[in-house]
MARGU-358801 format. One record per residue (C-alpha): x, y, z negated; residue in one letter; residue number from 1. Coordinates in pm, 1 decimal, decimal comma. Example, Ala and Ser with C-alpha at 12.3 -4.5 7.8 and 13.67 -1.06 7.14 Angstrom:
2
LUMDREN_1230,0_-450,0_-780,0_A_1
LUMDREN_1367,0_-106,0_-714,0_S_2
***
This chain:
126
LUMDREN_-492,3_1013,2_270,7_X_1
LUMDREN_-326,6_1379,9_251,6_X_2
LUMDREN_-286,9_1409,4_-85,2_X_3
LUMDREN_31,0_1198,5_-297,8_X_4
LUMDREN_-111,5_913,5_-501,6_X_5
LUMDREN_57,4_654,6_-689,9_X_6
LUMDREN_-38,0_335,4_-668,9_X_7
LUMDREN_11,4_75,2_-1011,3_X_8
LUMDREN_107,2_-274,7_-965,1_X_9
LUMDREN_-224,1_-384,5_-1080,5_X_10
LUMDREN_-429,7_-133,5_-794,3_X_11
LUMDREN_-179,1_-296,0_-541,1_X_12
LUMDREN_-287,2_-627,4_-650,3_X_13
LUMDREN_-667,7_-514,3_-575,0_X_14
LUMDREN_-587,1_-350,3_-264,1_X_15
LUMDREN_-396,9_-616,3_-86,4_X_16
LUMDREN_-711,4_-870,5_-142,5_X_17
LUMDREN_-973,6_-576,1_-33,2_X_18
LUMDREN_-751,1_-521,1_291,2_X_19
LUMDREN_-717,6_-863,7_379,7_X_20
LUMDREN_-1127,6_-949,5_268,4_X_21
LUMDREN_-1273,1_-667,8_382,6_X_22
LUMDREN_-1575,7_-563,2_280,5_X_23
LUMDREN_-1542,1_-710,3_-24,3_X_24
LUMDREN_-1718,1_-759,7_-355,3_X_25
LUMDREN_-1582,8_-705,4_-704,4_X_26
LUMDREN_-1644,7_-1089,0_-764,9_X_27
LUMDREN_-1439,5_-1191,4_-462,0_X_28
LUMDREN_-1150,8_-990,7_-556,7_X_29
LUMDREN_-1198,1_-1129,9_-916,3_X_30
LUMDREN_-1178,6_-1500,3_-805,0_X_31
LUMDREN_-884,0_-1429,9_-579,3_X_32
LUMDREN_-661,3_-1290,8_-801,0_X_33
LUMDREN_-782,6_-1541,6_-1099,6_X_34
LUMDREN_-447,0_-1758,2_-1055,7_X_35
LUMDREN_-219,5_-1449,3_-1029,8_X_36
LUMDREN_-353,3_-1234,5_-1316,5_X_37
LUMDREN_-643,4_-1404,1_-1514,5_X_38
LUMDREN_-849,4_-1066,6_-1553,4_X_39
LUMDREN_-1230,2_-1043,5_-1589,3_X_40
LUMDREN_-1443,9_-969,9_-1391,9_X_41
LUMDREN_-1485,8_-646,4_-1594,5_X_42
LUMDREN_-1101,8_-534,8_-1542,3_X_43
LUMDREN_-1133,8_-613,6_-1181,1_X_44
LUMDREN_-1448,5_-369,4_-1164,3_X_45
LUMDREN_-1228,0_-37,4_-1351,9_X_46
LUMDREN_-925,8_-133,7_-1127,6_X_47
LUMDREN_-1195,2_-71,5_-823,4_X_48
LUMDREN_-1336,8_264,1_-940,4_X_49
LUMDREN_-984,3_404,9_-1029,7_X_50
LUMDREN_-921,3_347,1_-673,6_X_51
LUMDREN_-1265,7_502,7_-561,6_X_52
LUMDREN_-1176,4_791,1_-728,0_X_53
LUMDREN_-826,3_770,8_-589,2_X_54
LUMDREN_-992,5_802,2_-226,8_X_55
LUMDREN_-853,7_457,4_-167,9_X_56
LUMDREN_-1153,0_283,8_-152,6_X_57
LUMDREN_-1526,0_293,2_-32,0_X_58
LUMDREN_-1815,6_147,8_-185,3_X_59
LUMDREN_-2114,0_17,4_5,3_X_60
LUMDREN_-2433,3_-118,7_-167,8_X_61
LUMDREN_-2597,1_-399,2_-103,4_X_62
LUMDREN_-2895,0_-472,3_-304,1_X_63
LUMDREN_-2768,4_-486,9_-646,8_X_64
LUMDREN_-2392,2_-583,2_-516,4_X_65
LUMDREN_-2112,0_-339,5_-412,1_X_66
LUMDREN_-1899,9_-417,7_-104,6_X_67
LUMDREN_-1550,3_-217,7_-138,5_X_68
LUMDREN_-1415,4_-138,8_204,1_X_69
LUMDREN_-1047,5_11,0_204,5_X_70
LUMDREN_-1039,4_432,4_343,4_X_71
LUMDREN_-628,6_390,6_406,2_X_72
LUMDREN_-451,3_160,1_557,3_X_73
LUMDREN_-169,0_-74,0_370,2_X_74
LUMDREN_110,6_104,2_585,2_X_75
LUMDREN_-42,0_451,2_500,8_X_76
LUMDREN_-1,2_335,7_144,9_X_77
LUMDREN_361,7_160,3_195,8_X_78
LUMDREN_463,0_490,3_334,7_X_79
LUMDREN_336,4_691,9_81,4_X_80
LUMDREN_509,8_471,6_-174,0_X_81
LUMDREN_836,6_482,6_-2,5_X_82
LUMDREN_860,4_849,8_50,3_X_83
LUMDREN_768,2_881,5_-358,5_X_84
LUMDREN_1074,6_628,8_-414,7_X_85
LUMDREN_1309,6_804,8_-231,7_X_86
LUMDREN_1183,0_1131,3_-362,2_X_87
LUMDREN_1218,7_998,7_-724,4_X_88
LUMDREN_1563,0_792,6_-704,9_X_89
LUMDREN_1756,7_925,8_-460,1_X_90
LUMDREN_1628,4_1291,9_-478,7_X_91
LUMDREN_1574,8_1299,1_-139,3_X_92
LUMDREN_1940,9_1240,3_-25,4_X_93
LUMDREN_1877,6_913,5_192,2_X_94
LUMDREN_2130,0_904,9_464,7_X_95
LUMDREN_2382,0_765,2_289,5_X_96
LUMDREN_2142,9_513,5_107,8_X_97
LUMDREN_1977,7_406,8_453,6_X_98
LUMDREN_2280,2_347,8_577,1_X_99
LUMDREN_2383,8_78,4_301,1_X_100
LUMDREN_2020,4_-66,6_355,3_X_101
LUMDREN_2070,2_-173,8_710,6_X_102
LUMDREN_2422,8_-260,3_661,6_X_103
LUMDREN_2285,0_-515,4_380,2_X_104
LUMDREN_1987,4_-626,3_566,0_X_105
LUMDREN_1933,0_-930,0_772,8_X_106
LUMDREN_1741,4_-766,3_1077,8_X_107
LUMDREN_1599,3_-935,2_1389,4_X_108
LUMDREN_1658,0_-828,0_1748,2_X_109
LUMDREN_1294,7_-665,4_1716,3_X_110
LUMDREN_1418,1_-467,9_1390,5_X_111
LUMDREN_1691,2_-361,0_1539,5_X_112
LUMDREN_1495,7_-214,6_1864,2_X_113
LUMDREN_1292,6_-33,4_1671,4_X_114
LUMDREN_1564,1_139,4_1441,8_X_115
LUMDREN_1760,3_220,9_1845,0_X_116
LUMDREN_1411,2_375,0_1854,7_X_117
LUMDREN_1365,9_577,7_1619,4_X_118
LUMDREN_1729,4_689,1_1572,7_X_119
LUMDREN_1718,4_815,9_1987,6_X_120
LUMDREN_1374,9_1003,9_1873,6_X_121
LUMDREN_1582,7_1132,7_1592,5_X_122
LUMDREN_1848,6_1227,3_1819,9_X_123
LUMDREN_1626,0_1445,1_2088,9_X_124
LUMDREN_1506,7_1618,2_1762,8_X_125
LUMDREN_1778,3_1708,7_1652,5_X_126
***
C-alpha cells in the first residue's frame, strides 16, 4: 500500500472481520457485524468494493460467490492511520506529544523494551 488512503469507521469495521476470516464472503462479513451495525447485506457489499477500489481488498470468485481476501495488512493500515493523525493534529510536531503519551501510558516491561529499541535505533541515526 504506497499510496495514503483513509480508512472510515465503517471500512474498518469490514476490514477487521475480512482480516480475522480470511477469505471471506460478503455474507460472512454481513452476519458478523449484524449485532454491531445491523446493515444489509447490500451495504456490506458497497463497503467491500469501496475497499477493492481502495487496493485494500482482493476479490476471488467462486462459482457465483466472491471470497474477499485482505492486500494490506492491519498494521500497514494502523500505521498509515497514525502517520495521517499526527500529520492532521499535531502538524507533524510529535516529540513533545509522544513524550506526554508514554508518560500517560500504562506500558509493560515488553513495551518498554521495544520503545529502548527503537529510541537506541533512533539514536545511531541520528
Amino acid at each position: 500500500m504506497k499510496q495514503k488512503i483513509h480508512i472510515t469507521p465503517a471500512e474498518w469495521d469490514v476490514m477487521s472481520v475480512v482480516w480475522e476470516r480470511s477469505p471471506v464472503a460478503a455474507s460472512q462479513v454481513a452476519e458478523e457485524l449484524a449485532v454491531k451495525r445491523q446493515w444489509t447485506l447490500a451495504t456490506v457489499r458497497t463497503l467491500l468494493r469501496r475497499l477493492m477500489n481502495k487496493g485494500l481488498l482482493e476479490q476471488q470468485t467462486d462459482g457465483k460467490r466472491f471470497w474477499y481476501t485482505p492486500r494490506a495488512s492491519m498494521a500497514e493500515c494502523v500505521r498509515q492511520e497514525s502517520e495521517s493523525f499526527l500529520d492532521r493534529v499535531l502538524g507533524r510536531t510529535p516529540p513533545a506529544t509522544i513524550l506526554q503519551l508514554v508518560k500517560r501510558a500504562e506500558l509493560s516491561s515488553e513495551d518498554i523494551e521495544e520503545l529502548r529499541k527503537i529510541l537506541r535505533k533512533k539514536e545511531k541515526e541520528s
